[in-house]
C-alpha positions in Angstrom: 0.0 0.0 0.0 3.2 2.9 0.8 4.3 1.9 -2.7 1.0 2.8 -4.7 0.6 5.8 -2.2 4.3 7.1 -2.9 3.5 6.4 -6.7 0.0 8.4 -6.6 2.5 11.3 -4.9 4.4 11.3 -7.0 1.7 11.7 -10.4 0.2 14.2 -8.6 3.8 16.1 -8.5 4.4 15.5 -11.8 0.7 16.9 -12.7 1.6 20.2 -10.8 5.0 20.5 -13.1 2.9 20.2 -16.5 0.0 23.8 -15.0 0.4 24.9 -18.5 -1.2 21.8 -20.0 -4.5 21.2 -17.0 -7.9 22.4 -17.8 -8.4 25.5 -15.9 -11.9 27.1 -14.8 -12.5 30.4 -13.9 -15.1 31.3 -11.0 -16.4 34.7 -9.7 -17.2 35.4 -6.5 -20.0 36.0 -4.5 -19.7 37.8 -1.2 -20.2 36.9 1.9 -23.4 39.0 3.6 -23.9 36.8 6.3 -22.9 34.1 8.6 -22.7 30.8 6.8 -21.6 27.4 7.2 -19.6 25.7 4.2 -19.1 21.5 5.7 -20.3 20.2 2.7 -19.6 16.3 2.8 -19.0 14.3 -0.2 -20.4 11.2 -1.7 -17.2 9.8 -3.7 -13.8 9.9 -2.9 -12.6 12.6 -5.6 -15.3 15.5 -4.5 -12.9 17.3 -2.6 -10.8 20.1 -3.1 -6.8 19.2 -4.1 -3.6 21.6 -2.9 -0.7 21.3 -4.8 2.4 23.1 -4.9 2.5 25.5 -7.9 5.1 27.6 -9.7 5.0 31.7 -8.2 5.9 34.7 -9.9 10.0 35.2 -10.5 9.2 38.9 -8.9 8.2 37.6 -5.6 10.2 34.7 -5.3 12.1 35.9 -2.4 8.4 36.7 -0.5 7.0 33.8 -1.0 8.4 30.7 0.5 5.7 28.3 -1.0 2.8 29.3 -4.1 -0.3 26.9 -4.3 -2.6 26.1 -6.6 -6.4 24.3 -5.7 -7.9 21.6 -8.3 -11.6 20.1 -8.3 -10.8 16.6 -9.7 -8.9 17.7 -12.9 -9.5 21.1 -13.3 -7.6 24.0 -11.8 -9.6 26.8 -10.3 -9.0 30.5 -11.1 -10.5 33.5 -9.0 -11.9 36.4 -11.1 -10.7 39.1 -8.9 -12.4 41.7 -11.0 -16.0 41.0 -11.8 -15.3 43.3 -15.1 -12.0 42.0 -16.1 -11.9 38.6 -17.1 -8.1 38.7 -17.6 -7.8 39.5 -14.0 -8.2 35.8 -13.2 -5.5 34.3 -10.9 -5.1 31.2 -10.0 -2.2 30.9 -7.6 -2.2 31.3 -3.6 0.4 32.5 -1.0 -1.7 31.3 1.4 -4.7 28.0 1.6 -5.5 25.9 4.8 -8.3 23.7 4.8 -11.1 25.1 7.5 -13.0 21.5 7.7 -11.8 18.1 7.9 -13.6 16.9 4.5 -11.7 19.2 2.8 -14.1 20.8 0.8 -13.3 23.8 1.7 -10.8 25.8 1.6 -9.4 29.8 2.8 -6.8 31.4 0.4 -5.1 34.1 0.0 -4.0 35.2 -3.4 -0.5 35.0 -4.2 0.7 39.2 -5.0 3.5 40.8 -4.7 2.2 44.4 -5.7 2.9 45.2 -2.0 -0.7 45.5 -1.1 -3.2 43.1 1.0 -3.8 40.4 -1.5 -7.5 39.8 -1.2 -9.0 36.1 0.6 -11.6 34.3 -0.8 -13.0 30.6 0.3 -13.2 28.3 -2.1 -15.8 25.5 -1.1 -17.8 22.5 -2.5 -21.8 22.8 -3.0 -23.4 20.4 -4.5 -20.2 18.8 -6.4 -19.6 22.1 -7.9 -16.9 24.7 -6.7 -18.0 27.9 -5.2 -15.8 31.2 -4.6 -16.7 33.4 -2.0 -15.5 36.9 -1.6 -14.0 37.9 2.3 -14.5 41.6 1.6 -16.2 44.4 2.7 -16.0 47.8 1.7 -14.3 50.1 4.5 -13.5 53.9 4.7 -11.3 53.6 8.0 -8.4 56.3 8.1 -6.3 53.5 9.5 -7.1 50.8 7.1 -4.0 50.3 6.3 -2.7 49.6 9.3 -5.8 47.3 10.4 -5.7 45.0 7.1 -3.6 42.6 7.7 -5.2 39.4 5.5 -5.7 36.2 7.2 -4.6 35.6 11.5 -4.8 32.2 12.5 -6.2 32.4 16.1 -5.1 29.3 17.6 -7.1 25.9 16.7 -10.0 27.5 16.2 -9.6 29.5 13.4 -8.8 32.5 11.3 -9.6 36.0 11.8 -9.8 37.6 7.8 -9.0 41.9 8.1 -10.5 42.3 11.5 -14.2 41.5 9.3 -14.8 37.7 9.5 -14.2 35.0 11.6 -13.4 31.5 9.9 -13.8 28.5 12.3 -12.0 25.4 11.8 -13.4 22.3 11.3 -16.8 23.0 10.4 -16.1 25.7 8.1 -18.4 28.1 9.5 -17.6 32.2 8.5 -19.1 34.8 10.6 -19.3 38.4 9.9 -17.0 40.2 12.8 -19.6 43.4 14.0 -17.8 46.4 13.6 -17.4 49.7 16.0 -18.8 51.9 12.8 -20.7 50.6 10.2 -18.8 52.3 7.4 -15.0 50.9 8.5 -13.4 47.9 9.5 -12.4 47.6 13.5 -9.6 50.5 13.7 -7.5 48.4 16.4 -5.1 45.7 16.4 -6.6 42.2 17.5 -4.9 41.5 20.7 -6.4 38.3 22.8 -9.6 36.3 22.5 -11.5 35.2 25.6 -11.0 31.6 27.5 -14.4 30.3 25.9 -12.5 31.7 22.6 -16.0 33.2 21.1 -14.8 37.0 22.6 -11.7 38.9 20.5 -10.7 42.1 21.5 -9.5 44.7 19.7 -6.9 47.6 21.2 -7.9 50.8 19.6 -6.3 54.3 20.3 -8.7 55.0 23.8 -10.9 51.6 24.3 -10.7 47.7 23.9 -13.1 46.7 21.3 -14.7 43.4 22.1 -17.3 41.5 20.0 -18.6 37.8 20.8 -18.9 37.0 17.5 -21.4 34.3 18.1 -23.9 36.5 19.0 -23.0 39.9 17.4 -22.8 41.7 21.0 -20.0 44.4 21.9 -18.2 46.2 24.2 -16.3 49.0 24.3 -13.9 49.6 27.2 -12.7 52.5 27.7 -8.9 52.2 28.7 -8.1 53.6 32.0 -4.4 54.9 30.7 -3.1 54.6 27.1 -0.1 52.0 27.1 3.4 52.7 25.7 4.6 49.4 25.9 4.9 47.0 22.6 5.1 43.6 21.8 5.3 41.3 24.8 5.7 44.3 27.5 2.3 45.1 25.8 0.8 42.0 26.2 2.2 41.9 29.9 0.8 45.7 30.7 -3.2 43.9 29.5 -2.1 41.2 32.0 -1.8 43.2 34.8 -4.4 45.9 34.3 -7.2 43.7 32.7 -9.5 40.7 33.3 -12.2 38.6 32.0 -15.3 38.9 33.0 -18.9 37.4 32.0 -22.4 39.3 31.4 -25.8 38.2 33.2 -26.0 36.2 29.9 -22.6 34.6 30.7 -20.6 36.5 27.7 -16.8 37.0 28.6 -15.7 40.8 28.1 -12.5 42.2 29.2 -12.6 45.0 32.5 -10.2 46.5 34.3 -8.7 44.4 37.0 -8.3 45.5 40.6 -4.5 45.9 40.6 -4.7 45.4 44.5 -5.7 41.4 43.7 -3.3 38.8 42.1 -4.2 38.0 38.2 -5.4 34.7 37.2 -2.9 34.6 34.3 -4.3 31.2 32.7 -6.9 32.9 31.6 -5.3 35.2 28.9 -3.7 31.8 27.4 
């Protein structure tokens, strides 16, 4: 059984080598407008999404350590990243992890190296066809810049997509991340996520943004001084001035801490 299992490797290698000669198909994306759940399950072995190593652009060779390319059975898939272009079509990922254990569906990030945040996209099964679907929403934020930051993996339980979507693993479920204003992605850095792992919060210039993205509810903590520390100090300074606490309705929310009682540190882990 290894050998046929090395030999089937080793096709599928040699398939990846010869992109210029695969059947390619080109699919535009929807978007995302509310919280779904993409576990489709298949009924034969080859309806399921294939990652294989593809060739990347010479220009951004020394970015990119690995460039990917997704098949459905025989055909490679392509992303129309332009709903008005169809020679905007890419078909080659920097990024792709597999958000449910059938594999059928899949998060990527497309592979750029124009030095701006190459857009995300899920690529999923429905019905044994591919889907693309978009992980964008239009924002006006003067800090957008510094807030889009394409995919965070939050420990095992998924990904957090430009402060705007929550992608959990295993079941493939994608929520849409409520937002502070309506008209801009959060405008804070995603620092920690509660111990029941369903509250992030967000450090912004005076408050902690928190949203329990389960349920859509917020909070917005005002911070009792404005840190200077970074990195790790930073981390440490939350630590020793905050805490978790939980609503009547049992919702964890960061508050300040009383700094005359001893922090319960596992909790921030």
């Amino acid at each position: 059984m290894k050998t046929i299992f090395y030999a089937l490797l080793t096709t599928v290698a040699f398939s990846a080598c010869q992109g210029n000669k695969e059947n390619a198909a080109t699919y535009t994306p929807r978007v995302l407008t509310a919280t779904e759940k993409f576990n489709y399950y298949p009924e034969t072995r080859g309806d399921t999404l294939a990652l294989i190593t593809a060739q990347g652009d010479k220009k951004a060779a020394e970015e990119a350590t690995e460039v990917f390319s997704v098949k459905y059975k025989d055909t490679v898939i392509q992303i129309q990243t332009n709903p008005a272009d169809k020679a905007s079509a890419i078909g080659k990922f920097s990024t792709a992890e597999y958000v449910n254990t059938q594999k059928t569906a899949l998060l990527v990030q497309i592979a750029d190296n124009s030095g701006l945040v190459a857009p995300v996209y899920l690529i999923t099964i429905t019905d044994k066809k591919p889907e693309v679907i978009s992980l964008y929403r239009a924002s006006k934020g003067k800090e957008d810049k510094k807030y889009t930051k394409g995919i965070i993996k939050t420990g095992r339980d998924g990904y957090l997509v430009n402060n705007d979507f929550f992608v959990a693993n295993v079941n493939a479920k994608v929520f849409l991340i409520k937002r502070q204003n309506p008209d801009e992605r959060i405008q804070g850095e995603f620092m920690l996520k509660s111990p029941d792992k369903q509250t992030f919060a967000f450090l912004g210039e005076k408050s902690f943004f928190q949203v329990h993205y389960p349920t859509g509810k917020v909070y917005d903590q005002p911070l009792k001084t404005l840190p200077t520390a970074k990195g790790n100090d930073l981390f440490v300074w939350i630590q020793e001035n905050y805490k978790w606490d939980r609503d009547k309705e049992g919702i964890s929310h960061l508050i300040p801490s009383d700094n005359d009682k001893i922090v319960d540190l596992k909790s921030f882990k």
